[in-house]
C-alpha positions as CSV (number, residue, x, y, z in Angstrom):
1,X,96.8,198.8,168.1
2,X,98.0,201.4,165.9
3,X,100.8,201.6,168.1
4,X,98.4,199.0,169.2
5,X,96.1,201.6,170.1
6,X,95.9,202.9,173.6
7,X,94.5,200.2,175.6
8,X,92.0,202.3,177.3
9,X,90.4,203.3,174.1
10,X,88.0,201.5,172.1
11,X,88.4,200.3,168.4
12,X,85.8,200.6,165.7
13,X,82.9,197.8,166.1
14,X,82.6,194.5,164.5
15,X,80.1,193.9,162.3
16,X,78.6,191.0,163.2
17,X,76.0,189.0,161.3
18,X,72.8,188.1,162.9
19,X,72.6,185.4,164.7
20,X,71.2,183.6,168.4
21,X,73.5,184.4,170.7
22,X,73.8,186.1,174.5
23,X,73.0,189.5,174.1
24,X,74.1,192.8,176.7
25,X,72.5,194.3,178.9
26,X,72.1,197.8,176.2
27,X,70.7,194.7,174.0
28,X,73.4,194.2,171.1
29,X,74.8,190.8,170.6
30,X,77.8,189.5,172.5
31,X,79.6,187.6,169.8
32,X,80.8,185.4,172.2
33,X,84.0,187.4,173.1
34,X,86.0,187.5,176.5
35,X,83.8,190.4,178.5
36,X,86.2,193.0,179.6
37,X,86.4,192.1,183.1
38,X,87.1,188.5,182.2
39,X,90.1,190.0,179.7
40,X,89.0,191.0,176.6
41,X,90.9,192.7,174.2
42,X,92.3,195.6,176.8
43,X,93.6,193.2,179.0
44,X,95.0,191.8,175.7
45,X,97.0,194.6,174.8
46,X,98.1,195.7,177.9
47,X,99.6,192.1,178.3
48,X,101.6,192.6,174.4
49,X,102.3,196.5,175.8
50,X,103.9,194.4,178.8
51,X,105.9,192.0,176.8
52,X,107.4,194.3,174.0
53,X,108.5,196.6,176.9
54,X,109.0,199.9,177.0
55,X,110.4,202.2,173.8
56,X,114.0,202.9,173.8
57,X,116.4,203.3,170.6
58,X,115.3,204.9,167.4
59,X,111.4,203.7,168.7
60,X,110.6,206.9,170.7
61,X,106.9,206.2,171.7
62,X,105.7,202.6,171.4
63,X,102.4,200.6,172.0
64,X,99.7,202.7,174.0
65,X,99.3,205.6,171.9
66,X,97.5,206.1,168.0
67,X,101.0,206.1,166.6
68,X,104.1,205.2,167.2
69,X,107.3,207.4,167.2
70,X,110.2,206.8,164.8
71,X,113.5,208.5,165.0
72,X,115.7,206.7,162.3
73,X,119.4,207.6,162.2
74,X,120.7,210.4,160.2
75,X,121.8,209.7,156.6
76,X,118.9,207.0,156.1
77,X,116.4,206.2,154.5
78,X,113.8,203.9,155.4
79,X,112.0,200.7,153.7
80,X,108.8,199.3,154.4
81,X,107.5,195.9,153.5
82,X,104.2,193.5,155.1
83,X,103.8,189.7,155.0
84,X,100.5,188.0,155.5
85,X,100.5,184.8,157.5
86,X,97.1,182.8,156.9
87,X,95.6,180.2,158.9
88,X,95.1,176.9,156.0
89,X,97.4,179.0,153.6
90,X,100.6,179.9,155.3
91,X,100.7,177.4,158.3
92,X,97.6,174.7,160.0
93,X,97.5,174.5,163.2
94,X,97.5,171.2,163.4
95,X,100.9,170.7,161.7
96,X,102.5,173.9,163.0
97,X,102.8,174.7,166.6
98,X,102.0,178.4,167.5
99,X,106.1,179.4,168.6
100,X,106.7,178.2,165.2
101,X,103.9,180.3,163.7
102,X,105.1,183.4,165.6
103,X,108.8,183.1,164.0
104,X,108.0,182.6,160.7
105,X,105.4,185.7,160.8
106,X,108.2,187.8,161.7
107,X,110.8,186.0,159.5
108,X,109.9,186.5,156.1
109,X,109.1,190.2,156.6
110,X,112.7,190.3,157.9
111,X,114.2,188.3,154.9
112,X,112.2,191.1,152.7
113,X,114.8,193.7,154.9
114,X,117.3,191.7,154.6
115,X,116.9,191.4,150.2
116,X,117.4,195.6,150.4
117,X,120.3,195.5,152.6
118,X,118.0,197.1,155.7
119,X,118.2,196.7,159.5
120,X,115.4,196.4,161.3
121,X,113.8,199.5,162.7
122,X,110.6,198.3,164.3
123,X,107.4,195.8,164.0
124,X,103.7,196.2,163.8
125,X,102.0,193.4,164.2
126,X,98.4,193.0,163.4
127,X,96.1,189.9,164.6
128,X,92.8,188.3,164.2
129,X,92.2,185.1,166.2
130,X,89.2,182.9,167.5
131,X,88.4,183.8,171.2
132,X,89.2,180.7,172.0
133,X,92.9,181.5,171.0
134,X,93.4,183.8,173.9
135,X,91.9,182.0,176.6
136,X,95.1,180.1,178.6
137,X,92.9,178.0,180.4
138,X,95.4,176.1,182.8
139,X,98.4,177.0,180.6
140,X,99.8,179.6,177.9
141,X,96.9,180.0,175.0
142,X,97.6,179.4,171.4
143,X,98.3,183.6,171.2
144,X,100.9,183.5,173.9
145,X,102.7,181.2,172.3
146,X,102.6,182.5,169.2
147,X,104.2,185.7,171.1
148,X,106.7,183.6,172.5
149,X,108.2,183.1,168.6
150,X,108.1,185.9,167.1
151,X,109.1,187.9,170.6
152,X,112.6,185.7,170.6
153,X,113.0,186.3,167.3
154,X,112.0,190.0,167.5
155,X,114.8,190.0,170.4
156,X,117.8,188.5,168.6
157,X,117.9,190.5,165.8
158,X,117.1,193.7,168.2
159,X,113.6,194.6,166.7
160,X,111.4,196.5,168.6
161,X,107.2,195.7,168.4
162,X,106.3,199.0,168.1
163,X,102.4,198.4,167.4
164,X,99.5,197.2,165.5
165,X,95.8,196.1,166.1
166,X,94.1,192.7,167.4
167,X,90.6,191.6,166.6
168,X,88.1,188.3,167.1
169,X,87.7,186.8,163.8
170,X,84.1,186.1,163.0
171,X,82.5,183.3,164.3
172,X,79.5,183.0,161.9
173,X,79.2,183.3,158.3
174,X,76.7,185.9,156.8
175,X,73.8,183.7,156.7
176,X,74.6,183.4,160.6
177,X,75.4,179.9,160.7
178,X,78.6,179.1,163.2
179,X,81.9,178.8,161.5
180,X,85.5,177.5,162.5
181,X,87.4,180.9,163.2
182,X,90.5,181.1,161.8
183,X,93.5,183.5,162.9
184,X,95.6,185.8,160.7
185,X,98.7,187.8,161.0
186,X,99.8,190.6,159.6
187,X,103.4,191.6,160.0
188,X,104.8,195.2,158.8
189,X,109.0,195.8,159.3
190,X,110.4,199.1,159.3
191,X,114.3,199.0,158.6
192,X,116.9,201.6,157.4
193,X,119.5,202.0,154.9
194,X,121.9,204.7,154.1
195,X,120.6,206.9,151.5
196,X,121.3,205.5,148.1
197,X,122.4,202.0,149.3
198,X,119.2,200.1,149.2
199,X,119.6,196.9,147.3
200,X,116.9,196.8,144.3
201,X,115.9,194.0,142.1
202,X,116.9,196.1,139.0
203,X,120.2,196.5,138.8
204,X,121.3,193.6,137.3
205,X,123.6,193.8,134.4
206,X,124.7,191.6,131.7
207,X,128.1,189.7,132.6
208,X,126.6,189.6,136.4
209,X,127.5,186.2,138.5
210,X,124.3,185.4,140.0
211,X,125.3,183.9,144.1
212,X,123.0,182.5,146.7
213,X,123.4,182.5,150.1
214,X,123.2,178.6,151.8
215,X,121.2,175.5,150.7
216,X,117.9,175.5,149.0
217,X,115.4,173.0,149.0
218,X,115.4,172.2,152.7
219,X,112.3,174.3,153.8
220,X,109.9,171.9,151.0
221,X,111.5,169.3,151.9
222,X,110.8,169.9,155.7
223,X,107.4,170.7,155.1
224,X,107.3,167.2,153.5
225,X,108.0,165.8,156.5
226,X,105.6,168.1,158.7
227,X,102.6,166.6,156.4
228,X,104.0,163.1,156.7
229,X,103.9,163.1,161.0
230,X,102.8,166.2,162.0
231,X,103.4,165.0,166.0
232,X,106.7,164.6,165.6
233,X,106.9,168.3,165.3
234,X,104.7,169.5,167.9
235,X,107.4,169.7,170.4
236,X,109.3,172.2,168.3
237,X,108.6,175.3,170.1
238,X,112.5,176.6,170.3
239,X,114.5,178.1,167.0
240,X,116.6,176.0,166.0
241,X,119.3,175.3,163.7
242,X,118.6,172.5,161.0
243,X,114.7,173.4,160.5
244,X,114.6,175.6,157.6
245,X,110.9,175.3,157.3
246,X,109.9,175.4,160.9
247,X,112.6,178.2,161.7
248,X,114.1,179.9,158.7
249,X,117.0,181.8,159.4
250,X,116.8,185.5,158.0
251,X,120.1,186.4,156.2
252,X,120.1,190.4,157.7
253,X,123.7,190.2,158.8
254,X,124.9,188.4,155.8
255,X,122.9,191.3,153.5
256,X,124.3,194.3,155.7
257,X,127.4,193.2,154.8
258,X,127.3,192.7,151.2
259,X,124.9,196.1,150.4
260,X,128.6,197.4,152.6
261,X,130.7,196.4,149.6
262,X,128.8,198.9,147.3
263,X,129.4,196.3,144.6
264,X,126.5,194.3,144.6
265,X,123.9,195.0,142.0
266,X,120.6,193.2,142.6
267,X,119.2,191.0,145.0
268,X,116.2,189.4,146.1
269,X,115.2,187.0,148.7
270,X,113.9,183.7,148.3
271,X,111.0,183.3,149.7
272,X,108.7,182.1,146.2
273,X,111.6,179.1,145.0
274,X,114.7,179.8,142.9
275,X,113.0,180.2,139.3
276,X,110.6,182.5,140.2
277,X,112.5,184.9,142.2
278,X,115.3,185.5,139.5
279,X,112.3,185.2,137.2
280,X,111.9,188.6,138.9
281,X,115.1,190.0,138.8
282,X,115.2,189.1,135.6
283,X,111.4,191.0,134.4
284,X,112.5,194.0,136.4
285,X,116.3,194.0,135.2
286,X,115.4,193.7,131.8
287,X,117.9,190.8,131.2
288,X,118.3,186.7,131.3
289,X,119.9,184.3,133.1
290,X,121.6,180.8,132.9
291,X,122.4,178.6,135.8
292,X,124.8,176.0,136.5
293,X,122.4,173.5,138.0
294,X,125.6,171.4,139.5
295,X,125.9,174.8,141.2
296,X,123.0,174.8,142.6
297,X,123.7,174.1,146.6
298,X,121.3,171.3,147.5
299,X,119.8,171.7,152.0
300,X,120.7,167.7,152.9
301,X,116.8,167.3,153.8
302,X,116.0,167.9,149.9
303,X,119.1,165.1,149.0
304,X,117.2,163.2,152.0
305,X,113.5,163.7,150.5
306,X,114.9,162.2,146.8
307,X,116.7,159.1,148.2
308,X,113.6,158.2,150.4
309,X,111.8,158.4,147.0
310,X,109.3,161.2,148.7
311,X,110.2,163.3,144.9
312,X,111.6,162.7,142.0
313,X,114.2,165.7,142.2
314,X,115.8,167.3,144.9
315,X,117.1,169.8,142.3
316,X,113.1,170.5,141.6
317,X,112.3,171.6,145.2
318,X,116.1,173.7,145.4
319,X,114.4,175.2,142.3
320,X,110.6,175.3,142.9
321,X,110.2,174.7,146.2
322,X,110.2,178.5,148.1
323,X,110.0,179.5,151.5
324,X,114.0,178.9,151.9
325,X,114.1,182.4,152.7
326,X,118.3,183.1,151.6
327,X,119.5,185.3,149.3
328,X,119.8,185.9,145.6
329,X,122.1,188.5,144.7
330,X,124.0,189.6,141.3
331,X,127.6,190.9,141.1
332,X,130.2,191.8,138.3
333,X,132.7,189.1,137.5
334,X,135.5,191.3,138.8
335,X,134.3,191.9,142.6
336,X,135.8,189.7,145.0
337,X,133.0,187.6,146.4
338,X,134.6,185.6,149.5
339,X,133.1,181.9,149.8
340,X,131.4,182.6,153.2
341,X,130.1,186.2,155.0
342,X,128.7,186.4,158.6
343,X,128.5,182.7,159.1
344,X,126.8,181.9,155.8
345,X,128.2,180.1,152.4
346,X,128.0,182.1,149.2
347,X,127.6,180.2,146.1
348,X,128.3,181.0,142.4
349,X,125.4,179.2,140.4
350,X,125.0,181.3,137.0
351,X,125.1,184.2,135.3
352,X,123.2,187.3,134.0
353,X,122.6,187.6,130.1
354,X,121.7,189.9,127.7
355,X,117.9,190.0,126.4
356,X,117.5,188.5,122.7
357,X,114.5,188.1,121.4
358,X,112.7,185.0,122.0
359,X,115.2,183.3,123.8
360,X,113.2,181.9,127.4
361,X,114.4,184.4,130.3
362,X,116.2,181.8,132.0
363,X,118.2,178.7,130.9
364,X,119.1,175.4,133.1
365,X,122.7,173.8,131.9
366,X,121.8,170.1,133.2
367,X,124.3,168.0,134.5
368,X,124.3,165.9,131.4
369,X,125.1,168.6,129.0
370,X,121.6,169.4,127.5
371,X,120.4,173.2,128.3
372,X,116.4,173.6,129.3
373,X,114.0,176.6,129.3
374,X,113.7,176.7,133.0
375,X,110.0,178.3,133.3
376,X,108.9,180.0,136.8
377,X,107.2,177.1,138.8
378,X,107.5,178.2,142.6
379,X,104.9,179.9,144.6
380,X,102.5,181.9,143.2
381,X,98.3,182.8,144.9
382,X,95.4,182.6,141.9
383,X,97.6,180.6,139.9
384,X,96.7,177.1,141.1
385,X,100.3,175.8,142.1
């Protein structure tokens, strides 16, 4: 679907590895997908045409042709950003059900808008799946659903699905033994800003007050509790508030207003865990940073996780933990910073210092007085944590 391609034309082949398996009439291999008649992927898009509905807005042509059709308002300029979800990286399926995996696909591409100050212009989406993950058998299948979350998300923060592609992920591995197919999402967001406004992760200045938006800690700490009982989830298929893992909460509104102020700046979402992030505001500021770490606003489920003795710290998974998805953002001393902006705390928890020499990049002020390199322990892929 490149604009999720028109449904009545084909997409390049698969390549498939040889293997036993039913075979066409014109003798290639039928790697076990839907036949055409039955569904297949036609019948797929037309059903995700169906359900993003019809273009309107700054979306002038939508799913159905090779491209969709932008017409962004005057004055703007437009940001880009994707986010890979991955099946036994990002989410299981057997902790996570697929509503949930649907929202958080197209959440942390919108928190990426939302650390530049954007609104959302339009989604492609971009899918691989087993067959099996389409067929609804004598309900909604596993893709559906999946549609179900990120549509309701797509639909209150007025984001159009403008496109992308769908394919069968490979059932058997290249010596042509079978393998467990596992699905994959790809998520690029389209938003504006007014020329000049974007919100960068350079700007920050010595003297800054570094602010985040909420609690932190709450999304590890959910996931905790996800690994713990994974039914006890499996009935969450709604947003809602309270489940900062299952349904984070992208902070657009609270963003729009603050890029408004023209006196914000840096910023940065958090997305990798507190020290990392303003490890990167930091690196691409040129500066360091202190924090205040009885500042540091605590999500009750990470207070929760420590006194049931799950960790050691609920200050370690505010600081390390990622996926919290709020915002980091640095401001002079002198701007007027109110406590709370479109529903959502703002809290004071450091501040921006010069570069010298070989002082660490960022220093922890402890409750007990002593000060502590704080190194950059959150997320990170090929780094083994």
């Amino acid at each position: 679907m490149p604009a999720m391609k028109n449904a009545s034309r084909s997409k390049s082949k698969p390549v498939s590895p040889a293997a036993p398996g039913p075979r066409s009439k014109a003798g290639g291999r039928v790697s076990g997908r839907v036949p055409q008649s039955e569904g297949g992927e036609r019948s797929l898009i037309a059903a995700i045409r169906s359900r993003a509905g019809s273009a309107r807005g700054s979306l002038r042509v939508g799913i159905g042709d090779d491209c969709a059709v932008l017409r962004p308002p005057a004055g703007s300029e437009i940001v880009v950003t994707t986010d890979l979800s991955l099946e036994q990286v990002h989410f299981r399926r057997d902790w996570h059900a697929p509503e949930v995996v649907g929202h958080r696909c197209l959440a942390r591409g919108l928190s990426d808008l939302a650390a530049m100050g954007a609104r959302p212009l339009a989604a492609f989406l971009s899918v691989a799946v087993p067959a099996e993950l389409t067929t609804r058998g004598n309900g909604k299948s596993w893709l559906d659903r999946f549609l179900d979350g990120l549509l309701a998300l797509a639909g209150e923060v007025k984001v159009a699905l403008a496109g992308g592609d769908t394919a069968q992920s490979p059932e058997f591995d290249a010596r042509g033994a079978r393998q467990a197919g596992l699905a994959a999402a790809d998520i690029v967001l389209l938003g504006t800003v007014k020329q000049g406004h974007a919100l960068r992760r350079s700007g920050a200045k010595a003297g800054d007050v570094i602010y985040v938006t909420g609690e932190l800690g709450g999304s590890a700490a959910e996931l905790l509790a996800v690994g713990r009982d994974p039914g006890r989830f499996a009935e969450m298929t709604r947003a809602s508030s309270g489940h900062p893992h299952l349904f984070p909460v992208p902070r657009l509104a609270a963003a729009q207003r603050l890029v408004s102020t023209r006196r914000i700046h840096a910023g940065i979402d958090l997305s990798d865990g507190l020290s990392t992030d303003l490890a990167h505001i930091c690196e691409e500021s040129g500066v360091a940073a202190e924090l205040d770490a009885a500042a540091i606003p605590i999500h009750p489920l990470a207070a929760q996780a420590e006194e049931d003795g799950w960790v050691p710290s609920a200050l370690a998974l505010a600081l390390h933990g990622g996926e919290d998805y709020e915002l980091l953002f640095t401001a002079p001393k002198w701007t007027a910073i109110p406590r709370r902006i479109a529903g959502v705390n703002l809290h004071p928890i450091g501040q921006i210092m010069a570069r010298k020499g070989r002082r660490p990049r960022i220093m922890l002020h402890e409750r007990d007085g002593h000060s502590t390199a704080l190194e950059a322990a959150g997320w990170e892929h090929f780094s083994g944590r």
